[in-house]
C-alpha distance (Angstrom), angle and dihedral (degrees) to the residues before:
residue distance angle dihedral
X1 . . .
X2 3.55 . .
X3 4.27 122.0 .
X4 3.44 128.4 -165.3
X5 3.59 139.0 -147.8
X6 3.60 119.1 -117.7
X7 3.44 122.1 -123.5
X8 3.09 116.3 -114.9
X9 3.53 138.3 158.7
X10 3.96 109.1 -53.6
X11 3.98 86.8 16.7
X12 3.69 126.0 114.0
X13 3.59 93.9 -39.7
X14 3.98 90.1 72.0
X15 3.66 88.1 47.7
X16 3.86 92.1 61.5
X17 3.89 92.2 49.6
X18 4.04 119.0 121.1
X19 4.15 97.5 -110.7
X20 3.87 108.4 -132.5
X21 3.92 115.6 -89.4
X22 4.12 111.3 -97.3
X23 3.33 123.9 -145.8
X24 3.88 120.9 -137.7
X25 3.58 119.6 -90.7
X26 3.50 114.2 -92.6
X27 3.64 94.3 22.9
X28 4.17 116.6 164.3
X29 3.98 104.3 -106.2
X30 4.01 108.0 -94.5
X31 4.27 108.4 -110.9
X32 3.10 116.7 -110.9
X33 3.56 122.4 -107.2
X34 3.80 115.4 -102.9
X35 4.14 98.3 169.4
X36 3.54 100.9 92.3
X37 3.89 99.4 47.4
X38 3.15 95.8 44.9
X39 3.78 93.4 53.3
X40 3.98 82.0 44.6
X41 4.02 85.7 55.6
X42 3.51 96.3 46.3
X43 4.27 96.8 46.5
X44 4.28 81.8 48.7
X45 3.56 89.5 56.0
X46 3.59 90.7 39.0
X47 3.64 96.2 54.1
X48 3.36 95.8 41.7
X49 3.87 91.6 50.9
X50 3.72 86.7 60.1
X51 3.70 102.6 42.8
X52 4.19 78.3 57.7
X53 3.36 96.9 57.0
X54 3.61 98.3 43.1
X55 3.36 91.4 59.0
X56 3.71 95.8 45.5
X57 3.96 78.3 56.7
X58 3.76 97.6 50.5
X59 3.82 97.9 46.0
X60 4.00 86.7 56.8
X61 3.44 88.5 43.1
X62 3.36 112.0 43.1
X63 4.02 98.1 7.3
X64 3.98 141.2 -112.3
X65 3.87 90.7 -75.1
X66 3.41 108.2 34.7
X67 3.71 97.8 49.6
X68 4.13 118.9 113.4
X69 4.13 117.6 -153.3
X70 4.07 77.1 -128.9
X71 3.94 86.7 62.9
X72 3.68 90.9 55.2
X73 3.78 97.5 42.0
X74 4.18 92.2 51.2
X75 3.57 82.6 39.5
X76 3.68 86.9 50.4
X77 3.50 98.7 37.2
X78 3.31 97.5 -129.1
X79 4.27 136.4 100.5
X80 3.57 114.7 -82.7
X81 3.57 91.7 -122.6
X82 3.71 87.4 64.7
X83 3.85 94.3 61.6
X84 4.01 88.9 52.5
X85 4.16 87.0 58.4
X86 4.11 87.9 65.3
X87 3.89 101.0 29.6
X88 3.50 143.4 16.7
X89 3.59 106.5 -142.4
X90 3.95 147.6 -11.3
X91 4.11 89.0 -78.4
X92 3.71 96.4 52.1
X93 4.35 83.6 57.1
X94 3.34 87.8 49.8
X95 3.95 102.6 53.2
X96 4.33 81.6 45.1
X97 3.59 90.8 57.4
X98 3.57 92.4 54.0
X99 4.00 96.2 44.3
X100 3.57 102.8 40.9
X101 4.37 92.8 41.5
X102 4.03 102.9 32.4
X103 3.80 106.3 15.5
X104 3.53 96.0 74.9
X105 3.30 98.6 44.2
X106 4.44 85.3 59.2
X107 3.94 87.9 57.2
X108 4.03 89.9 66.2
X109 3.82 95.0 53.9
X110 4.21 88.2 41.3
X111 4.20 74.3 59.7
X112 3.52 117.3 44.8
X113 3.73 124.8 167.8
X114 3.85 117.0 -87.0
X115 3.78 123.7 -99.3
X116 4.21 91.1 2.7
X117 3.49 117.0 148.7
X118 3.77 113.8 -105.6
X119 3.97 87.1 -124.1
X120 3.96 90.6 53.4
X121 4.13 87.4 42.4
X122 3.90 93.7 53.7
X123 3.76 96.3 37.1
X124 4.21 85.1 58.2
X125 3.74 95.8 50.2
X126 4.05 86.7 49.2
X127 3.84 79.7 55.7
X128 3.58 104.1 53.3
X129 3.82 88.6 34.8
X130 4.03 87.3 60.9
X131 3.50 93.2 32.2
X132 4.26 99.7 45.5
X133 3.80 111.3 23.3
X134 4.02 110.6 13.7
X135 4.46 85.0 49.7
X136 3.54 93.9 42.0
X137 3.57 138.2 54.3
X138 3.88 95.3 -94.5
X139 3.12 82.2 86.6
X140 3.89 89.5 76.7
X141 3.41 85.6 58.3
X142 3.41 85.1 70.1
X143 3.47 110.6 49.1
X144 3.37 86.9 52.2
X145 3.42 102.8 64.7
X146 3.74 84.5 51.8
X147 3.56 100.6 53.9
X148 4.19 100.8 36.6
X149 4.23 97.3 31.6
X150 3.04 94.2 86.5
X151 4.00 100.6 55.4
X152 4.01 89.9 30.7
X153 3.69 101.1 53.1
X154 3.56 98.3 176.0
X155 3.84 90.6 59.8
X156 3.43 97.8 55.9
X157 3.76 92.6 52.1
X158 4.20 94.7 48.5
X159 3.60 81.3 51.8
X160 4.39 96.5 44.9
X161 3.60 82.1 37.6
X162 3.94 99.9 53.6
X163 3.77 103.6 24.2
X164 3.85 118.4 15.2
X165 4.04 92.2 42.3
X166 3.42 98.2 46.6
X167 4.12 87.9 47.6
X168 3.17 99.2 54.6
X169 3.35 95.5 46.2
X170 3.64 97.7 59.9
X171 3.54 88.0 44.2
X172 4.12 97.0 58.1
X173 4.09 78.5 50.0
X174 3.26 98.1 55.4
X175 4.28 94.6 38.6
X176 3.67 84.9 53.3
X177 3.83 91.8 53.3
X178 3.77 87.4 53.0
X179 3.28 98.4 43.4
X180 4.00 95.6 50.1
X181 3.68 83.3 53.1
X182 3.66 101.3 50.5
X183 3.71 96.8 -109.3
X184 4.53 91.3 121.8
X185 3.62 127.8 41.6
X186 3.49 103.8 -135.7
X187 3.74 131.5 -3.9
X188 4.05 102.1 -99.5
X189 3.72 91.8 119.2
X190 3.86 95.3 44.2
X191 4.63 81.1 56.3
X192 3.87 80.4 38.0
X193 3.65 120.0 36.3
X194 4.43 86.0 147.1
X195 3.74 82.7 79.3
X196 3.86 87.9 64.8
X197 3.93 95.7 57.9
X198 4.33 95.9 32.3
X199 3.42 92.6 105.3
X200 3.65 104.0 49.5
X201 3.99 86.3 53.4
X202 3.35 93.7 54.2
X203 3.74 86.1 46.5
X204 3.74 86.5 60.0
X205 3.80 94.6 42.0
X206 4.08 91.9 48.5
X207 3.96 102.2 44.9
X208 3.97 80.5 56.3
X209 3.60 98.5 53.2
X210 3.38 116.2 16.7
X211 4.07 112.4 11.5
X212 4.36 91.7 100.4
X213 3.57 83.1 61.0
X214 3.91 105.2 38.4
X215 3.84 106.4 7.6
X216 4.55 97.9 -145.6
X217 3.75 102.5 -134.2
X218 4.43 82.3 -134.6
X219 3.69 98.5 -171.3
X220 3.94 92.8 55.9
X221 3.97 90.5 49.2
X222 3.71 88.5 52.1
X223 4.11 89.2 57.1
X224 3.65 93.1 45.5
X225 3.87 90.3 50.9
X226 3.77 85.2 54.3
X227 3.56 96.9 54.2
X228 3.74 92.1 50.9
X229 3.60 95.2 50.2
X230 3.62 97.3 44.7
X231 3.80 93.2 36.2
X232 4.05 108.1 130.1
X233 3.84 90.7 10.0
X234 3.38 129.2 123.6
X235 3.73 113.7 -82.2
């Protein structure tokens, strides 16, 4: 007579199981598989793109003070939680709208071109000013400084500290420059280099107030201003 086994765990049933595919001997390492974090990276950077400019849009809308985390994150459309895994509080959204929209923008006047003429040098950063932060939203960025630095002290001076410093700066560098090479007549801008940006804050200060009623054709001022500046100088 015959007698089985039972089956128990480990018994026949493990027998029947599909043994894991081998790979030949010698075989090259498979790569690893970079697709999903880099779609992982990309969605962070995404979200956290967005939860930037939502806030930039609530603290023009609503103001520094009276702004909620919740506003940004339905703003956002994200949870609130979510906000708190890239920044810890209103302040630290602030000082990331001002380095990721302005900052760079600093780092090409801290780097002009060689040997260009300080006319030429100027007359590009009108340009990009125009064409980057007075036709784009940075220039909310802006006007809010204006309007909440002086109740928020400590914003105002991340953003003197980080952008305004740091231009003028490379602006009295590159006046000098000019003026060592004959290219300025005296040295009032090098004591002055605010007269060199003037008219693209009051660009920022008239397209909030008055541009519905008398649009300010803002790249036309900025030539003008050169001319006077320059006027008499060395071409």
């Amino acid at each position: 007579m015959r007698t089985t086994t039972p089956r128990g765990r480990g018994g026949v049933r493990r027998a029947f199981r599909r043994a894991a595919p081998t790979r030949p001997a010698g075989a090259e390492p498979l790569p690893p598989s970079r697709k999903p974090t880099t779609n992982r990276a990309a969605k962070s950077e995404a979200r956290r793109a967005a939860i930037v400019q939502a806030a930039l849009d609530e603290f023009c809308a609503r103001g520094f003070a009276a702004t909620r985390i919740d506003d940004v994150a339905a703003r956002a459309g994200v949870a609130k939680g979510t906000i708190y895994l890239y920044f810890d509080d209103k302040e630290a959204l602030f000082r990331e709208i001002v380095t990721t929209m302005l900052v760079p923008l600093i780092a090409t006047l801290e780097a002009p071109p060689p040997d260009v003429p300080v006319r030429a040098a100027i007359t590009r950063f009108m340009e990009l000013f125009v064409r980057e932060i007075y036709s784009t939203p940075r220039r909310n960025v802006l006007r809010l400084v204006m309007t909440e630095g002086p109740r928020f002290r400590e914003l105002a001076e991340f953003h003197y500290r980080n952008v305004v410093e740091r231009a003028i700066a490379a602006m009295r560098v590159l006046l000098a420059r000019a003026r060592e090479r004959g290219e300025l007549k005296d040295d009032t801008l090098i004591r002055f280099p605010q007269l060199i940006v003037a008219p693209g804050l009051v660009a920022i200060v008239w397209s909030g107030l008055f541009d519905r009623f008398a649009p300010l054709d803002v790249e036309a001022m900025m030539r003008a201003h050169i001319d006077l500046l320059f006027e008499g100088c060395a071409p």
